[in-house]
N, C-alpha and C positions, 0 to 999 in steps of 0.2 A: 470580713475580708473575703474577696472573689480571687478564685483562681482561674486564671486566661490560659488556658493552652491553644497557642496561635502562630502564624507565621505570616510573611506579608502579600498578602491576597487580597480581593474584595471582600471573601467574602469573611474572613480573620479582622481585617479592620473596618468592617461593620461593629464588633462586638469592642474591639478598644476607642472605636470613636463614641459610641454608646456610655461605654462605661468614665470615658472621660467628660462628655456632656455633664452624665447624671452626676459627677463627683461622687461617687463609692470608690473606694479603699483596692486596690487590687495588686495582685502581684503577676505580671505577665511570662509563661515558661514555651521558649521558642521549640517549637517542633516543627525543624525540616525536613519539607517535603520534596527537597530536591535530593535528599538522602534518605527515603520512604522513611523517617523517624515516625509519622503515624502511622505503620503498621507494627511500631512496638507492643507484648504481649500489655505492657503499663498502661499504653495508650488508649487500646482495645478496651480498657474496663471500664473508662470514661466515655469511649465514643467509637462504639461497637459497629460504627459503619466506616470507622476508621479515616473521617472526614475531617478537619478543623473549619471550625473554632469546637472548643467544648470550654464549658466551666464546672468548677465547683465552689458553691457557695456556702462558707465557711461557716455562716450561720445555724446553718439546718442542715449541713451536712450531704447536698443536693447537688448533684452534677448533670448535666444537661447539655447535649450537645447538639445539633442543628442552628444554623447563626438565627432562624426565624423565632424558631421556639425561644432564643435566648432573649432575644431583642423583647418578644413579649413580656416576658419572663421579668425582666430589669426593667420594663414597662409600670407594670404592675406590682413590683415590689418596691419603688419609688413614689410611686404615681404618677411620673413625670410623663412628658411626650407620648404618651398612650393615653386618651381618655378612658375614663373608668364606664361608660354607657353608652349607647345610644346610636343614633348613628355618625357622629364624629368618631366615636371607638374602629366602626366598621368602617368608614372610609380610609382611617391606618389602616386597618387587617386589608381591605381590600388592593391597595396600594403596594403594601409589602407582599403579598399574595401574587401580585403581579411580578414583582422583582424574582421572588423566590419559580416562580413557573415560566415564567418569560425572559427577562434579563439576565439571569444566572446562568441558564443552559443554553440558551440560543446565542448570547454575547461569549458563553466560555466559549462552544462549539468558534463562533469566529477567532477568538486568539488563536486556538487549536492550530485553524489548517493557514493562517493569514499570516501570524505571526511566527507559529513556531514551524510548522510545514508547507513553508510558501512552495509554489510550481508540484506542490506531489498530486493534486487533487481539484483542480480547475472546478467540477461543478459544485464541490463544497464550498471552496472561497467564494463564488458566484452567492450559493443558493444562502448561505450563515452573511457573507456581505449585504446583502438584500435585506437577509429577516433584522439586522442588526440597526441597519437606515431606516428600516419601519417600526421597529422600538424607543429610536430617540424621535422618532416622527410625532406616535401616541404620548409621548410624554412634553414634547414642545406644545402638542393642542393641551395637554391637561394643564400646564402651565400657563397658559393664557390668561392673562388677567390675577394670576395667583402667586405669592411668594413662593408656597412648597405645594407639594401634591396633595395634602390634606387642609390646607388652609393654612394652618399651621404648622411650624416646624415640628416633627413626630421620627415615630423608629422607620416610617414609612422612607425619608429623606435620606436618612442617616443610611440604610440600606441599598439604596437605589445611587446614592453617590458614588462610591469606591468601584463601581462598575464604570460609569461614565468618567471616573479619574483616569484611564486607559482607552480614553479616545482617537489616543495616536494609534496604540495597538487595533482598533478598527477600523482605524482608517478613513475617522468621521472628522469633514471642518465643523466645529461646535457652529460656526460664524452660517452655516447652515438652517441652525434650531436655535435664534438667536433667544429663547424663552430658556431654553434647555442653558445654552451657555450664560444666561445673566443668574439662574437659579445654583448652577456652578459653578462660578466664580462667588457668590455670595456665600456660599458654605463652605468652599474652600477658605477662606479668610477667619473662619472662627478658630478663634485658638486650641477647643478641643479638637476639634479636627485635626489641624496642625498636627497638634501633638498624640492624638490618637494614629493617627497615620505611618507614625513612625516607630509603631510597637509592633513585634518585639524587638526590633534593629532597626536603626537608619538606612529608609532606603533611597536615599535624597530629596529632592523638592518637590512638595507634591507641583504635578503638570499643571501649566495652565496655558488656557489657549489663546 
């Protein structure tokens, strides 16, 4: 049994879409972040950067928090969606490595000033709008020709989607990166997802464009 401490975010449901993929056992415990619940001192002992997602893995007794580290983590404890060598292994690590270094801070930075402080900050919205359209740009070319970014469906997909699920919030027509919008709509339709999406609360329908 995994324990999920998560809330509804990208990058929180990376790790319940993961976990509902692989079919493990889990129990999900919502920590709002809208009421700083992770800087509880509870919290802190699981995930000392005071970030979600974190887990504990009932097995071994193991808690880990960063959603990158985890994604591997359930990777490799599975064997699933993570190749165990080679370079298929690194084209996931490289992929999710992009999400986690590019996608995650440059697309959060856009919700930031676009979404939640529209008109305070002109050449922020400008300069995270721009970097945000040349993120789903590099990933319509990697799509090209491809179902997912590693060939195969992987943690690389599973992580990079909950990001592009909040295309409204940046203000991208998918119909734009028409690779990007057929590779999300097609992930969007799987039922872990569905239902990974909606851990730990219902936060209505996942978007589609």
């Amino acid at each position: 049994m995994i324990d999920l401490y998560t809330w509804t975010t990208p990058n929180g449901r990376k790790v319940s879409i993961a976990l509902e993929e692989l079919g493990l056992p889990y129990t999900s415990h919502a920590i709002d972040i809208t009421k700083d619940e992770q800087f509880a001192p509870d919290f802190l002992k699981i995930s000392p950067n005071n970030r979600i997602p974190a887990i504990i893995d009932r097995d071994n007794n193991m808690s880990l928090f960063e959603s990158g580290a985890i994604l591997i983590y359930l990777g490799d404890k599975t064997g699933k969606l993570l190749p165990k060598d080679g370079e298929k292994r690194y084209r996931v690590i490289e992929w999710l490595m992009w999400q986690m270094g590019g996608v995650g801070p440059m697309i959060g930075q856009a919700h930031h000033f676009l979404r939640q402080n529209p008109g305070k900050a002109p050449y922020a919205e400008e300069r995270y709008h721009k970097e945000a359209l040349r993120l789903y740009g590099v990933l319509d070319r990697r799509l090209e020709g491809r179902d997912f970014v590693a060939d195969d469906y992987s943690i690389a997909d599973i992580a990079i989607w909950p990001w592009i699920a909040r295309f409204e919030w940046h203000r991208v027509d998918l119909n734009q990166f028409p690779n990007v919008k057929r590779w999300y709509v097609s992930i969007a339709k799987r039922p872990a997802v569905q239902k990974g999406y909606q851990v730990p609360k219902d936060a209505g329908a996942v978007p589609m464009p």
